[in-house]
N, C-alpha and C positions, 0 to 999 in steps of 0.2 A: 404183689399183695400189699395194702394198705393194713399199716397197723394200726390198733385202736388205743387208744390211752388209757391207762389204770383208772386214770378219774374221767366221771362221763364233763363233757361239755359245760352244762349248766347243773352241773351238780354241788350246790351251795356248802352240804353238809360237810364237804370234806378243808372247808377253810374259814371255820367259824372259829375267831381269834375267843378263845371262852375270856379274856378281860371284859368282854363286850355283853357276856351276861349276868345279868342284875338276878339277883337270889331273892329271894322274898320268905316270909313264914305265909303258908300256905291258911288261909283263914277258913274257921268251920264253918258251916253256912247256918244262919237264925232258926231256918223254921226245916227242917228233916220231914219229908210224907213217901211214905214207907206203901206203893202201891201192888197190892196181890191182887192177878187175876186168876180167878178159877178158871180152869179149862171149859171149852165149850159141850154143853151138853146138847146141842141140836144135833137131830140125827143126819147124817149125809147121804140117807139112800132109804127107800121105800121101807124093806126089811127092818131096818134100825129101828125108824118110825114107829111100824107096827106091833113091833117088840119092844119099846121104849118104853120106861116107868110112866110116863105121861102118853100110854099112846092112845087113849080114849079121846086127848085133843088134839095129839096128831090125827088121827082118824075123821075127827072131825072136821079138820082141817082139810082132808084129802078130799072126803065125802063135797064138802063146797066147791071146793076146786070142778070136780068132776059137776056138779051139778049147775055152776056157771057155763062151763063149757057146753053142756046139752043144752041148758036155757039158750043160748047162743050159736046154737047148732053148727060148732067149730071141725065137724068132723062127721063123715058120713062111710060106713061098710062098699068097700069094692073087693073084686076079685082082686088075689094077689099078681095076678100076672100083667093088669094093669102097672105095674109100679115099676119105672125103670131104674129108681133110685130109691132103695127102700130104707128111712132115716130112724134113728135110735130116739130113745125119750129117756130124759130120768128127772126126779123129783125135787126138786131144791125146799128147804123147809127153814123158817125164819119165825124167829119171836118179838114178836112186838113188844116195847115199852112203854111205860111213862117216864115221868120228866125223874121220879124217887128209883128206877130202875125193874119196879115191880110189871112183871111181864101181864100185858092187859089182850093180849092176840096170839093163837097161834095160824105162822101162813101156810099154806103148802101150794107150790107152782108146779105144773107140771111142764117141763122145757123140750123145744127138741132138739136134737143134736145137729144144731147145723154148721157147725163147721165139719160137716160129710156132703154138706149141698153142692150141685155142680153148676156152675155157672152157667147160664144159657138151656139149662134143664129144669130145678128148681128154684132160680133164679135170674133173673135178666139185670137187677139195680138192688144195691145195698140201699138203707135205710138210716138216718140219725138225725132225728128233729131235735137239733140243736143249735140254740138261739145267740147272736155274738156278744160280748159281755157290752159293745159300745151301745147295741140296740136298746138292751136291758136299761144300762144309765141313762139313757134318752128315756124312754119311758118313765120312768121314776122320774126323773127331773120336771119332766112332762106334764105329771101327775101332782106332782109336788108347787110346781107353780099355778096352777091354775084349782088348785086346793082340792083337788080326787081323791076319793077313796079307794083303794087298793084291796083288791079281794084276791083270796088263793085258793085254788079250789082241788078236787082228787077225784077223778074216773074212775070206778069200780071197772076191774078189767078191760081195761080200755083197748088191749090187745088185740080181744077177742073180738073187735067190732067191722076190722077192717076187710073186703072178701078178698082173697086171692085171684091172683090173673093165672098164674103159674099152677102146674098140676104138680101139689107136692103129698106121698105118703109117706106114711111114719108107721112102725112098727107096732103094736097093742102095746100099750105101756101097764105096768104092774099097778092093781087096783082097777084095773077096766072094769067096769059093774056089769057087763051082759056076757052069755059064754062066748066064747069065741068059737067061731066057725072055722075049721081047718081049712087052708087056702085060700084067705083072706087078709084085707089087711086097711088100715083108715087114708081116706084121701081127705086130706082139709080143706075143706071149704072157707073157711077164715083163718086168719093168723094166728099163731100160737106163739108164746115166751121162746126165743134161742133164735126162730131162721131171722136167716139175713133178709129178709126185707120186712123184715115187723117194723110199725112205727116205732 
């Protein structure tokens, strides 16, 4: 049996000669900013939303959501016994700013749960179009030497645009506007916020 030492190896602290430390008066600092955040008031599930002091713009918030997706026909009625992998959904809800902090948007995404997806079933290839920071500085440089303008622009639901190859359902998520048919359940036809192979 190998004994072990009181003091480890490279353990500094136990042979610090204190001549070797310089004392100082500790200085106040000039400018003190004293930062309170209030806790978050977005709701974290449909429920909350709906019940929320502000849920006339939750609501409305939902109400688009929902109506992007039809516009987009992201989703179509099957039998449930189609579905070999039947995936959860929930709501994620976000408030928009300006630059003074004054809330100018409310979002509401409706996500599905895909980290339930099985690979080779509702999936074949993950997805992340994401661009290298060296490509990005060449462009810019690019742009910059030859005097370009640079524009930046934003896809309304761009999610919603792409069609699936893969047969993925998802459970009726809360808020669905039509009744529900008992023994049924939605097969997406385009891509929704959460699975793994959204852009």
């Amino acid at each position: 049996m190998e004994l072990v030492p009181d003091i480890a190896l490279k353990n500094i602290s136990s042979s610090i000669d204190t001549a070797n430390i310089i004392s100082h008066r500790r200085r106040q600092p000039k400018n003190v900013v004293n930062l309170v955040t209030a806790g978050s008031d977005v709701p974290r599930a449909y429920l909350q939303a709906i019940h929320h002091e502000k849920s006339s713009a939750w609501r409305e918030a939902i109400a688009n959501e929902i109506n992007s997706i039809k516009l987009h026909k992201v989703w179509k009625v099957v039998e449930s016994s189609e579905a070999q992998n039947l995936l959860g959904t929930t709501w994620v809800f976000r408030e928009k700013e300006d630059s003074n902090g004054d809330v100018t948007r409310y979002k509401a995404r409706l996500c599905v749960q895909g980290f339930a997806q099985i690979e080779g079933l509702d999936f074949n290839e993950t997805f992340a179009p994401t661009g290298r920071m060296m490509t990005l500085r060449f462009l810019l440089g690019f742009c910059a030497s030859h005097d370009l303008e640079i524009h930046q622009m934003d896809v309304k639901t761009a999610f919603l645009y792409r069609t699936l190859e893969e047969k993925v359902f998802i459970r009726y998520a809360y808020g669905y506007p039509h009744t529900v048919r008992q023994g049924t359940c939605l097969q997406l036809m385009k891509s929704l916020y959460g699975l793994k192979q959204s852009p």
